[in-house]
N, C-alpha and C positions, 0 to 999 in steps of 0.2 A: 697448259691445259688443252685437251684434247677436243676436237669440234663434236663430240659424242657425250664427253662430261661437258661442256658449256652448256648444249643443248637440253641437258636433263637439267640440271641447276633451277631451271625456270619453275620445271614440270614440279619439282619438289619441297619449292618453295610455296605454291600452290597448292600440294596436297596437304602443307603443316599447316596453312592457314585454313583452309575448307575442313580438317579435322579438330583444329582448336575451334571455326566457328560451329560447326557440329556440337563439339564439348560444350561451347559455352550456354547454345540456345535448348539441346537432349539432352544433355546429361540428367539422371534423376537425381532426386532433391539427395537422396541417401547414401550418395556415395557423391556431396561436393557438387552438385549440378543445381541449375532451377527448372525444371520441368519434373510433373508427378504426371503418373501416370495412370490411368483407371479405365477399368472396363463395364461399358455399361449392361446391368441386369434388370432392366424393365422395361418399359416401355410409359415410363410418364414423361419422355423427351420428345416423342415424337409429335409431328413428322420430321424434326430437324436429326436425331440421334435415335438408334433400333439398339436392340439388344444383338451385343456379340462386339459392337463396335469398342476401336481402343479412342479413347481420349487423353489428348494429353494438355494440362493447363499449366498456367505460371501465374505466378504472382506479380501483379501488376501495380503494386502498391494501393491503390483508393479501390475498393469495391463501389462502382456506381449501380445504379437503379438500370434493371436489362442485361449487366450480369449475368452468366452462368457463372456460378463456381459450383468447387468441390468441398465440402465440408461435412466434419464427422459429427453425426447423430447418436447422443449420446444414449438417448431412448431407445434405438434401433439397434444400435452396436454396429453400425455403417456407415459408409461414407455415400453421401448422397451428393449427387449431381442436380443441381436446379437453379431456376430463375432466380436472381433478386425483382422483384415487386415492388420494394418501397420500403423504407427503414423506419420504425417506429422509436423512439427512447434508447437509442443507441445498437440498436438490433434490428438485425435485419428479414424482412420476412421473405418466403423463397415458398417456389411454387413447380411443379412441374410441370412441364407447356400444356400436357394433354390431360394433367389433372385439372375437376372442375373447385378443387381447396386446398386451400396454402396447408401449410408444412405448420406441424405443431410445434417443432425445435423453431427456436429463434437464434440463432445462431451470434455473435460479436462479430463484426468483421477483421475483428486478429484471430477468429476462427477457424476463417475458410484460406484451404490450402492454396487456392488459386481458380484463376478465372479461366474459362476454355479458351483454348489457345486456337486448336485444330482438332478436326478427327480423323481418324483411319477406318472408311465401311470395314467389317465384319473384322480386323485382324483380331480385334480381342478375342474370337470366337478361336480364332489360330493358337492364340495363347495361352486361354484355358487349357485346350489338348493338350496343350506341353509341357500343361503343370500335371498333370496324371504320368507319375512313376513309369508305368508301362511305356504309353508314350515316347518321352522322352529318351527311354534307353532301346528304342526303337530307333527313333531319328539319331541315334549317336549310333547305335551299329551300322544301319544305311550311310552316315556320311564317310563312319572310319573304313567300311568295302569301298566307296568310290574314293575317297583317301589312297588306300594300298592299289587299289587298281590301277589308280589314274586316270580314271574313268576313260581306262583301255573299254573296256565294253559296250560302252554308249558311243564311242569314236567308232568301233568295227560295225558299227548297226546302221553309220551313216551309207549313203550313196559311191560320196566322195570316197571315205576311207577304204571300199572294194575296189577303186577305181586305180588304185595305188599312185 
């Protein structure tokens, strides 16, 4: 073996491990993962959570009291993002931070899809854009010209690359 293949062997066994733990912690629930992902559309999270933002939760097994989860609103037809408060007769009641009244759904907690994990300021706001048709086949022709180009053109725009 070559002192060029030993030397990557290392690097490669570390990228299958960093991409299976990637898989195992992102992956979404829908395609074999545990993490759901959602974008927040109000502003009853705030000041912790604004709209635009991506959230991503998991399941955590027990829903405790101070909980964020995510859970679908049957009255609503949405999936709501909020506080647990406090569980009354086997249901939970949930609140939005900057709401001044809980939540008329009461939810089970084999409900809610999962508890907030993390969030991402504004990427959900990125997301939305890229669910609009247009959009979308925008940033697919912009990537497929810098694709064929080889992004020859942002290289010749450098300092360096006049400098030959």
């Amino acid at each position: 073996m070559s002192d060029v293949t030993a030397s990557r062997a290392p690097t490669a066994v570390i990228a299958v491990i960093l991409i299976g733990a990637a898989w195992l912690f992102l992956a979404p629930a829908q395609i074999g993962g545990s993490a759901r992902y959602a974008v927040v559309d109000g502003s009853s999270m705030e000041p912790k959570l604004h709209r635009g933002d991506l959230v991503v939760v998991r399941d955590r097994g027990r829903v405790n009291v101070g909980d964020v989860v995510l859970y679908r609103n049957s009255q609503l037809g949405v999936r709501v993002l909020h506080r647990v408060i406090r569980e009354e007769a086997g249901r939970l009641v949930v609140k939005g931070d900057a709401n001044d009244f809980v939540d008329d759904a009461r939810p089970r907690a084999k409900e809610v899809s999962g508890s907030l994990w993390f969030s991402i300021p504004h990427a959900g706001s990125a997301l939305v854009w890229l669910r609009e048709p247009l959009h979308a086949a925008l940033l697919a022709f912009v990537l497929t010209i810098v694709a064929l180009t080889g992004g020859g053109a942002a290289r010749a725009a450098t300092p360096e690359a006049s400098r030959g």
